[in-house]
PDB file of N, CA, C and O in Angstrom, chain B, residues numbered from 101:
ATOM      1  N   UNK B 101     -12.763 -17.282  19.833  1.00  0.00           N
ATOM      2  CA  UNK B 101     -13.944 -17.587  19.082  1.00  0.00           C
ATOM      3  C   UNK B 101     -14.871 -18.429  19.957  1.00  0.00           C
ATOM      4  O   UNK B 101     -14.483 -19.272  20.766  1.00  0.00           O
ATOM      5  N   UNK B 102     -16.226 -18.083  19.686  1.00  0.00           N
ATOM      6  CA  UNK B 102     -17.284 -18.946  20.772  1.00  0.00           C
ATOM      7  C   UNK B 102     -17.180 -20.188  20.447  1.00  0.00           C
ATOM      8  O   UNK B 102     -16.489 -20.339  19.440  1.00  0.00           O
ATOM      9  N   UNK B 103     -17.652 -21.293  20.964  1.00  0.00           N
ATOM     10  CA  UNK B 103     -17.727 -22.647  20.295  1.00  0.00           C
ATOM     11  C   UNK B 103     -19.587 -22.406  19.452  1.00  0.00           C
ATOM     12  O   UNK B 103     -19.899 -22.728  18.306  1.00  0.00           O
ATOM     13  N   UNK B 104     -20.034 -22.084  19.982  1.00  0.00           N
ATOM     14  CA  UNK B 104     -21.536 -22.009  19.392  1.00  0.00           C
ATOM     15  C   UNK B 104     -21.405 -21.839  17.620  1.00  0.00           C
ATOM     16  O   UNK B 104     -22.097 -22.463  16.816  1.00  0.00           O
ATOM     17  N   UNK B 105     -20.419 -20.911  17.305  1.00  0.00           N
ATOM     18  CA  UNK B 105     -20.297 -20.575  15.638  1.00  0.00           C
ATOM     19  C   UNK B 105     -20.532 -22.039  14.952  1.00  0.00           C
ATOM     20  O   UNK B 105     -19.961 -23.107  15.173  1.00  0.00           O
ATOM     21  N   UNK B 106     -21.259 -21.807  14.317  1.00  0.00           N
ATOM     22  CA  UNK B 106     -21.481 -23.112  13.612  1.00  0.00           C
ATOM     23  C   UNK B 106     -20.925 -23.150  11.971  1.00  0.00           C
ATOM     24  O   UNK B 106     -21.645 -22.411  11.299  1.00  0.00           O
ATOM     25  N   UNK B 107     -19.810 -23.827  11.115  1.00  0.00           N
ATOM     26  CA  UNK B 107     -19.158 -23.512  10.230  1.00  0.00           C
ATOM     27  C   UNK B 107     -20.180 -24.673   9.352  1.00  0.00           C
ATOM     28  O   UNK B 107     -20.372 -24.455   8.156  1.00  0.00           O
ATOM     29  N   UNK B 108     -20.655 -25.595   9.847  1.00  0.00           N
ATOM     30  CA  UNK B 108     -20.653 -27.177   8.876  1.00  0.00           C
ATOM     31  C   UNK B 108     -21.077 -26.731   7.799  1.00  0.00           C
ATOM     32  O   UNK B 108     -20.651 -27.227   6.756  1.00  0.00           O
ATOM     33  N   UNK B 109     -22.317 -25.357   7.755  1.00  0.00           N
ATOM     34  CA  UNK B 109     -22.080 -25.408   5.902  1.00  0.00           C
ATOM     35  C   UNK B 109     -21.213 -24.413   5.186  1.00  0.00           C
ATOM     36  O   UNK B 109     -21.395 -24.234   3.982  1.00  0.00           O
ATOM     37  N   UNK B 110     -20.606 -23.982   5.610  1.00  0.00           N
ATOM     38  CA  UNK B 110     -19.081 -23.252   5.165  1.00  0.00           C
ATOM     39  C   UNK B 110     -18.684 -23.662   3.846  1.00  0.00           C
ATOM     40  O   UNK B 110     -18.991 -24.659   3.194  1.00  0.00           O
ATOM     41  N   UNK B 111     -17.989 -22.752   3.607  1.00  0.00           N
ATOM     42  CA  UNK B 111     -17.188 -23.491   2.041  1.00  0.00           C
ATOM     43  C   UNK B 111     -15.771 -22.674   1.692  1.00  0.00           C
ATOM     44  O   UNK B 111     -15.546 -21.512   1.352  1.00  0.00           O
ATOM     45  N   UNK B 112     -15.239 -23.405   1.847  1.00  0.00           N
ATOM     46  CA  UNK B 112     -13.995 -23.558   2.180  1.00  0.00           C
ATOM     47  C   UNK B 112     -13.023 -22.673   0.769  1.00  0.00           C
ATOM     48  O   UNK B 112     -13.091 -23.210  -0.337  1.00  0.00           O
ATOM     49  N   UNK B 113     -12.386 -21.686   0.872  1.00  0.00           N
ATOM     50  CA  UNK B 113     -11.860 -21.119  -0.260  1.00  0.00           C
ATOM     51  C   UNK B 113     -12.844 -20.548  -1.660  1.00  0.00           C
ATOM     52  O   UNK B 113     -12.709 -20.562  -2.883  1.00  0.00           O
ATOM     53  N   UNK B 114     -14.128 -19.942  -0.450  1.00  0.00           N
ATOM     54  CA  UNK B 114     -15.197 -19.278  -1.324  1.00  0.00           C
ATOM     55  C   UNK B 114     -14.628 -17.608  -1.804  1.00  0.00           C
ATOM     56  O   UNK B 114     -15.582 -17.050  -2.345  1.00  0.00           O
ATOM     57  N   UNK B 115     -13.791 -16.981  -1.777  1.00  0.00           N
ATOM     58  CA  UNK B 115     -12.969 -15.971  -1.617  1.00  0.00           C
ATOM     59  C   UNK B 115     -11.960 -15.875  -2.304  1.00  0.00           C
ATOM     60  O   UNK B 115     -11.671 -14.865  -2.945  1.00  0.00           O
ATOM     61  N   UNK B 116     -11.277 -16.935  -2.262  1.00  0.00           N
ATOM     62  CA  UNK B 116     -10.022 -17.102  -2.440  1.00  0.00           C
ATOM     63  C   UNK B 116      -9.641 -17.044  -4.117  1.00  0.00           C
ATOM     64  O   UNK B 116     -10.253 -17.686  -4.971  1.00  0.00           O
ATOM     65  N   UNK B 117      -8.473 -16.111  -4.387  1.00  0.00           N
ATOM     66  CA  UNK B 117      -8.485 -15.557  -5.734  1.00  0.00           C
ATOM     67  C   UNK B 117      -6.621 -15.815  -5.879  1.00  0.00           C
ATOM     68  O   UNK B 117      -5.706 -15.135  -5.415  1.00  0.00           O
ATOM     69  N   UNK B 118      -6.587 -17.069  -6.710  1.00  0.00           N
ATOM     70  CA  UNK B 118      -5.178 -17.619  -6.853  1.00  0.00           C
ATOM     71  C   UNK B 118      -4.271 -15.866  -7.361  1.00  0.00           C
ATOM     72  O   UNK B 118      -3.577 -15.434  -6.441  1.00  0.00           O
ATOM     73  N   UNK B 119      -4.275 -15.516  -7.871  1.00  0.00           N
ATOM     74  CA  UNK B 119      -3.695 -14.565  -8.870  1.00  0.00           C
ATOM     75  C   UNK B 119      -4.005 -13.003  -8.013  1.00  0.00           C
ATOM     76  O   UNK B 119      -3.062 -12.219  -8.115  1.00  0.00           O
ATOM     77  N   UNK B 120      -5.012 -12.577  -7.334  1.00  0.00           N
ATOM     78  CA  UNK B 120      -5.363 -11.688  -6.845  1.00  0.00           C
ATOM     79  C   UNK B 120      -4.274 -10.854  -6.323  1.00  0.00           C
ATOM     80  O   UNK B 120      -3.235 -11.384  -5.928  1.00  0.00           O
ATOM     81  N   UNK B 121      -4.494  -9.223  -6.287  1.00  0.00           N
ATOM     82  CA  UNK B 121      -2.812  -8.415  -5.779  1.00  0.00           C
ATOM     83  C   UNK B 121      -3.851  -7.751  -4.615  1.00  0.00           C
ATOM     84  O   UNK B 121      -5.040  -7.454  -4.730  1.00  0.00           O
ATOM     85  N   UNK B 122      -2.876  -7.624  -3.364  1.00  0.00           N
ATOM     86  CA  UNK B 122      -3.401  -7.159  -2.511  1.00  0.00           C
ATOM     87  C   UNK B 122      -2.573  -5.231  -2.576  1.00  0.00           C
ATOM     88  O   UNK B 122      -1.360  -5.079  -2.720  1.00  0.00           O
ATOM     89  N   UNK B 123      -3.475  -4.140  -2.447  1.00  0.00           N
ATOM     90  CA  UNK B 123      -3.112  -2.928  -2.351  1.00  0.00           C
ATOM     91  C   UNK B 123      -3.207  -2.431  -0.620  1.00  0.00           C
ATOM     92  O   UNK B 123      -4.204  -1.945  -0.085  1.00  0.00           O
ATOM     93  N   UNK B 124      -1.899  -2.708   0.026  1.00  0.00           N
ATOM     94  CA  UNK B 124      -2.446  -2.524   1.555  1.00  0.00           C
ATOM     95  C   UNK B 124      -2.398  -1.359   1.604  1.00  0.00           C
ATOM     96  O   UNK B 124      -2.012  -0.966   0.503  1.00  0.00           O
ATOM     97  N   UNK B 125      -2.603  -0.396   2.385  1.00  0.00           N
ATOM     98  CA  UNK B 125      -2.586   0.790   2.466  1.00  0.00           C
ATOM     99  C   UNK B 125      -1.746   1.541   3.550  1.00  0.00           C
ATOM    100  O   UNK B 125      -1.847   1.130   4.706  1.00  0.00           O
ATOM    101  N   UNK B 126      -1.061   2.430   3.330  1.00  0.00           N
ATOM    102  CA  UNK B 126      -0.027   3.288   3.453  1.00  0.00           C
ATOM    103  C   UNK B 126       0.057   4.546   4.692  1.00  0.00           C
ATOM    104  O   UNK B 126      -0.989   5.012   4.241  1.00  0.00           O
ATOM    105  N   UNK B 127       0.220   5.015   5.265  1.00  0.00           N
ATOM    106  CA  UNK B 127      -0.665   5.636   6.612  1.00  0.00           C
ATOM    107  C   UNK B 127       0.786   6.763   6.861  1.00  0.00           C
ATOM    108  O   UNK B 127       1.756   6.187   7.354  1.00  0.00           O
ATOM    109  N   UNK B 128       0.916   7.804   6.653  1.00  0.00           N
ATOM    110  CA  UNK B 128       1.973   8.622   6.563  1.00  0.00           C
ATOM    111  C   UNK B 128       1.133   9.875   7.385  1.00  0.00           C
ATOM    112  O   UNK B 128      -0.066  10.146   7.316  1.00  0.00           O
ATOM    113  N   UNK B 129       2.217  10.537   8.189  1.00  0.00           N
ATOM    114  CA  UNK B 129       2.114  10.975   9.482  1.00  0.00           C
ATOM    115  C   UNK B 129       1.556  12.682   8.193  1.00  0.00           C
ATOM    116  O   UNK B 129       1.798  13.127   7.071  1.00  0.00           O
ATOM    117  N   UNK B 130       0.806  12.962   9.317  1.00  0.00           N
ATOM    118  CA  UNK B 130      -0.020  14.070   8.546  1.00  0.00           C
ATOM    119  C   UNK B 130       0.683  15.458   7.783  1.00  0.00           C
ATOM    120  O   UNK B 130       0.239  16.142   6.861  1.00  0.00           O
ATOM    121  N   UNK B 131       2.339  15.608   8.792  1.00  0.00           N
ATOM    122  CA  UNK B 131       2.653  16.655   7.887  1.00  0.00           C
ATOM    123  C   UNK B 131       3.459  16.397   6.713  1.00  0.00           C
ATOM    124  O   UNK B 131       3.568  17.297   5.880  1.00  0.00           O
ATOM    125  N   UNK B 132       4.135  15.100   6.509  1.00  0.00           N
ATOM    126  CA  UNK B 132       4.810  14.614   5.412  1.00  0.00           C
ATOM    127  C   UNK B 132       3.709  14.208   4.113  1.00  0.00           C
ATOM    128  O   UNK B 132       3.964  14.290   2.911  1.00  0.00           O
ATOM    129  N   UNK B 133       2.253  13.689   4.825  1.00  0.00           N
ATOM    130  CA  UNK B 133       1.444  14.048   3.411  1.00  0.00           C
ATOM    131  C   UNK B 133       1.020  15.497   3.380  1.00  0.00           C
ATOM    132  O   UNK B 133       0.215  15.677   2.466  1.00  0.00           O
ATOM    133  N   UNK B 134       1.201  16.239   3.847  1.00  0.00           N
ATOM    134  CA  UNK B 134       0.983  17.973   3.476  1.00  0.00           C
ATOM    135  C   UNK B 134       1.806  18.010   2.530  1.00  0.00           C
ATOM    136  O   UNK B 134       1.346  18.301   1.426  1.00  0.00           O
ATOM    137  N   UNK B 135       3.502  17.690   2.666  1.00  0.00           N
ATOM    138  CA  UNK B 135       4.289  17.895   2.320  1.00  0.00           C
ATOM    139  C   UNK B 135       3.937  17.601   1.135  1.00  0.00           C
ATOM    140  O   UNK B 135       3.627  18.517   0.374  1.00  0.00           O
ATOM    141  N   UNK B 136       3.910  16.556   0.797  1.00  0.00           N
ATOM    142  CA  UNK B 136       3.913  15.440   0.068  1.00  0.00           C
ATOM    143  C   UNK B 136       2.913  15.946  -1.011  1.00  0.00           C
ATOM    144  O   UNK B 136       3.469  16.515  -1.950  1.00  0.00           O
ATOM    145  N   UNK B 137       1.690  15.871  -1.073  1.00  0.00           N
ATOM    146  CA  UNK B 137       0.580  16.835  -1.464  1.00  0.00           C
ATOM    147  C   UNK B 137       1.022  17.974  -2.117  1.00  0.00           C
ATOM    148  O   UNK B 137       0.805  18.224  -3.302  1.00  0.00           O
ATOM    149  N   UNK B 138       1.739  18.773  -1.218  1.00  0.00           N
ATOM    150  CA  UNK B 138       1.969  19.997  -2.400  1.00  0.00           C
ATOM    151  C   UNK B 138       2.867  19.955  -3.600  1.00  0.00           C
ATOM    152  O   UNK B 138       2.673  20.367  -4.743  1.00  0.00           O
ATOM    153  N   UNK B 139       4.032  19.276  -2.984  1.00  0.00           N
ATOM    154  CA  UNK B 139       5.471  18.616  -4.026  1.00  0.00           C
ATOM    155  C   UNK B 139       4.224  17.804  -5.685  1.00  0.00           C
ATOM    156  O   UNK B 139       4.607  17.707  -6.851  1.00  0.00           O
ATOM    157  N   UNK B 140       3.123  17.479  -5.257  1.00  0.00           N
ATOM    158  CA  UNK B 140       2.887  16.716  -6.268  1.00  0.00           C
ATOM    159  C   UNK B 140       2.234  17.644  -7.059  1.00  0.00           C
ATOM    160  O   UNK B 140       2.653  17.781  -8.209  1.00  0.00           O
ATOM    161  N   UNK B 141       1.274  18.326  -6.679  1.00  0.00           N
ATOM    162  CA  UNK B 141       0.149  19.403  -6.791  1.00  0.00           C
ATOM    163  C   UNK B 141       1.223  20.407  -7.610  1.00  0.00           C
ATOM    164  O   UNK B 141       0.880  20.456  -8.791  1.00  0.00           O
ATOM    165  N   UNK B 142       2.085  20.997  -7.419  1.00  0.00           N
ATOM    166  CA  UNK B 142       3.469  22.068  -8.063  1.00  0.00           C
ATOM    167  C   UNK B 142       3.731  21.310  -9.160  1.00  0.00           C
ATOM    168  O   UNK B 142       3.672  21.659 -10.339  1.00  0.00           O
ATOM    169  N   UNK B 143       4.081  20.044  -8.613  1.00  0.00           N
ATOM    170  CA  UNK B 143       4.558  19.256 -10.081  1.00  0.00           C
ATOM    171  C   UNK B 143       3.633  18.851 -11.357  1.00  0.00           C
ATOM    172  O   UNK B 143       3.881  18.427 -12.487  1.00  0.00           O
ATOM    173  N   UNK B 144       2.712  19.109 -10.800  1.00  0.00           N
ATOM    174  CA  UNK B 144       1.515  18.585 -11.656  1.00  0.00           C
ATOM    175  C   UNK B 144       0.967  16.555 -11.717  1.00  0.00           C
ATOM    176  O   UNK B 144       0.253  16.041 -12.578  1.00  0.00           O
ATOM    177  N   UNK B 145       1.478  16.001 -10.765  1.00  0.00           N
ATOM    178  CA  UNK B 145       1.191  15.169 -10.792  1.00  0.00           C
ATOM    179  C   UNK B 145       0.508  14.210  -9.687  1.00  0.00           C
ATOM    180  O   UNK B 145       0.326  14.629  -8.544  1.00  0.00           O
ATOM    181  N   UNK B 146       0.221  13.197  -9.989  1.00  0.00           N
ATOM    182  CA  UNK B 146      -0.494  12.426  -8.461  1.00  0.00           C
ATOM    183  C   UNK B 146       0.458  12.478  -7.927  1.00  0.00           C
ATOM    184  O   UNK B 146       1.611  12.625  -8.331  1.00  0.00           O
ATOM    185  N   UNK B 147      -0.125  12.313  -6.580  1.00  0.00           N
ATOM    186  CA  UNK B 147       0.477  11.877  -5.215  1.00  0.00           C
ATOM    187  C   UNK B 147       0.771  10.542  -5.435  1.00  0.00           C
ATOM    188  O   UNK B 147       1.994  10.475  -5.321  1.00  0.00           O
ATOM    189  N   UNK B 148       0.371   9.538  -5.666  1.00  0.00           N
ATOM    190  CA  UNK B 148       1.050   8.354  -5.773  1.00  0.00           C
ATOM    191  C   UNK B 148       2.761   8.128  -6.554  1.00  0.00           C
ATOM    192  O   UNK B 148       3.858   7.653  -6.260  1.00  0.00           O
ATOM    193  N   UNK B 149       1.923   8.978  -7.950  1.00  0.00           N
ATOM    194  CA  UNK B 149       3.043   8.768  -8.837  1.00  0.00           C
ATOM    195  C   UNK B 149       4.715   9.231  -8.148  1.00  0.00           C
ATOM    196  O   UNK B 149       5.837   8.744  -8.286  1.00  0.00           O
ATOM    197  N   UNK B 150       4.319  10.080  -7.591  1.00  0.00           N
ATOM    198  CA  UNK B 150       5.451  11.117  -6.816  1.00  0.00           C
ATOM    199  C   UNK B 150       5.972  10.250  -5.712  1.00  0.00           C
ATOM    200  O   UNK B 150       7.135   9.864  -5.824  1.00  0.00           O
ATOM    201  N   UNK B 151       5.386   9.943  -4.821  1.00  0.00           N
ATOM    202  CA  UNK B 151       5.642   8.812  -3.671  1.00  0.00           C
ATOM    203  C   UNK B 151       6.317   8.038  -4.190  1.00  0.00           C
ATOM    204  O   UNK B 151       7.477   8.072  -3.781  1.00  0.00           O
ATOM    205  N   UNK B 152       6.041   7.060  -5.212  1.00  0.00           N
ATOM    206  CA  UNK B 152       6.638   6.027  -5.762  1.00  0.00           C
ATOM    207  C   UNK B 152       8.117   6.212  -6.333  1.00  0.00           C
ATOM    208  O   UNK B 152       9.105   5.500  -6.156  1.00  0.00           O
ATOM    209  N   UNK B 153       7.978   7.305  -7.022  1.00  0.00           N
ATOM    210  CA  UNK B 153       9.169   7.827  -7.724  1.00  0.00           C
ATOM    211  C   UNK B 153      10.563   8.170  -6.847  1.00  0.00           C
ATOM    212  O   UNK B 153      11.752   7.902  -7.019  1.00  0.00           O
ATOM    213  N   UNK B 154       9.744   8.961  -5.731  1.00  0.00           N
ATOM    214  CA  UNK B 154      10.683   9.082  -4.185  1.00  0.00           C
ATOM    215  C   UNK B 154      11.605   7.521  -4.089  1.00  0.00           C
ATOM    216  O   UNK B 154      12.685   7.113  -4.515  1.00  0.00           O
ATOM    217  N   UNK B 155      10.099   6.786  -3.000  1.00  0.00           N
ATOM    218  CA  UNK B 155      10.897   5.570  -3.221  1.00  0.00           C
ATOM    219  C   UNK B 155      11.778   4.610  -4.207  1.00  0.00           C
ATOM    220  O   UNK B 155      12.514   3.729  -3.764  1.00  0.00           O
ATOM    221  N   UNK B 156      11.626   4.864  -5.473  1.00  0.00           N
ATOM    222  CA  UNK B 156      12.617   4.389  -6.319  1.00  0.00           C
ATOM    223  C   UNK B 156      13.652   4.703  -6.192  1.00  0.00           C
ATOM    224  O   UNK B 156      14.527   3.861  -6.394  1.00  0.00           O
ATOM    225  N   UNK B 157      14.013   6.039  -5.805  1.00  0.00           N
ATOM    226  CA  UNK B 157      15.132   6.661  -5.984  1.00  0.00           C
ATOM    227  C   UNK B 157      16.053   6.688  -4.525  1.00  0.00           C
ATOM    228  O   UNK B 157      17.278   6.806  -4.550  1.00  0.00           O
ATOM    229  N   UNK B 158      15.419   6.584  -3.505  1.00  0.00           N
ATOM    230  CA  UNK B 158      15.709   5.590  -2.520  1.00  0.00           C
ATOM    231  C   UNK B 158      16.264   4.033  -2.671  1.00  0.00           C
ATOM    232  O   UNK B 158      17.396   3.605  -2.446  1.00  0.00           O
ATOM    233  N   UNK B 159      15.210   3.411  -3.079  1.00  0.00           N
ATOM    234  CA  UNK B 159      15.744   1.899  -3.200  1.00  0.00           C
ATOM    235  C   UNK B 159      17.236   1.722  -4.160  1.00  0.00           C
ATOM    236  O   UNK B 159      18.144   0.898  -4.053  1.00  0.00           O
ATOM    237  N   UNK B 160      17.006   3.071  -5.291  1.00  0.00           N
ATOM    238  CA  UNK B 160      18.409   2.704  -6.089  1.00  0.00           C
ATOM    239  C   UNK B 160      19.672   3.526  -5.217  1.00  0.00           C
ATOM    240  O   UNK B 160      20.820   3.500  -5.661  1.00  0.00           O
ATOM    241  N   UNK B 161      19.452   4.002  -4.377  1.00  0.00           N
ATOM    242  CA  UNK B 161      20.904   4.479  -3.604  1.00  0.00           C
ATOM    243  C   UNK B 161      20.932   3.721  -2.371  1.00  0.00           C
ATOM    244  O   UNK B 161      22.070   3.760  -1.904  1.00  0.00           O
ATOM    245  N   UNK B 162      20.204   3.105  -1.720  1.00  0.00           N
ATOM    246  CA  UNK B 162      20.131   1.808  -1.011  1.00  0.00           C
ATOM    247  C   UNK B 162      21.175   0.779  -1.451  1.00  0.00           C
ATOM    248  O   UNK B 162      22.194   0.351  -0.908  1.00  0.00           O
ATOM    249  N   UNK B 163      20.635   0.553  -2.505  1.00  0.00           N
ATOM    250  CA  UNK B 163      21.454  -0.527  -3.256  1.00  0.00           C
ATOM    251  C   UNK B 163      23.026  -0.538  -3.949  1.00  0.00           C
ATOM    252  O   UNK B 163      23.875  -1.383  -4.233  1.00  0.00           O
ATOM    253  N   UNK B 164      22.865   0.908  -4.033  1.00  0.00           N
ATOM    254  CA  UNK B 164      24.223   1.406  -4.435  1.00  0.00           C
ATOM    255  C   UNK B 164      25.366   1.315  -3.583  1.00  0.00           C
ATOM    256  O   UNK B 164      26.458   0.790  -3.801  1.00  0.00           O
ATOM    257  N   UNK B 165      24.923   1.930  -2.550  1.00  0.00           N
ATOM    258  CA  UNK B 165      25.955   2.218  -1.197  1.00  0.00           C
ATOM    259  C   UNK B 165      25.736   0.642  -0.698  1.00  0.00           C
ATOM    260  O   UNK B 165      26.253   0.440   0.400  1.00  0.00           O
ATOM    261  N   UNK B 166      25.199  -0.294  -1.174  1.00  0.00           N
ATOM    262  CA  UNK B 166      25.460  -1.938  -1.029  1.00  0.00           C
ATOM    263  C   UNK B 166      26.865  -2.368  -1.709  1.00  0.00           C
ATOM    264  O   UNK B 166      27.222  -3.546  -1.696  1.00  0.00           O
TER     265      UNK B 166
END
């Protein structure tokens, strides 16, 4: 950072949202969202919903074989 930036009238936690959810975003290699895309599109449902559901069903045999 330059020293020149001048902050003094700044304000400090002008942004800042106690409670706020951050949605980061997800970046899946192009042919697994093809994949992915059609599995949902057949099923009739979002792509999210489907993703998620995947991973659930992951995390509960994860945990199982724990």
């Amino acid at each position: 950072m330059r020293s020149e930036y001048d902050f003094s009238n700044g304000e400090r936690g002008k942004f800042f949202r106690k409670n706020a959810q951050l949605h980061l975003p997800v970046y899946l290699d192009d042919d697994v969202l093809a994949y992915l895309q059609a599995r949902a599109q057949a099923k009739g449902v979002e792509l999210n919903e489907l993703v998620n559901a995947l991973l659930k069903q992951d995390i509960a045999l994860i945990e199982a074989a724990e």
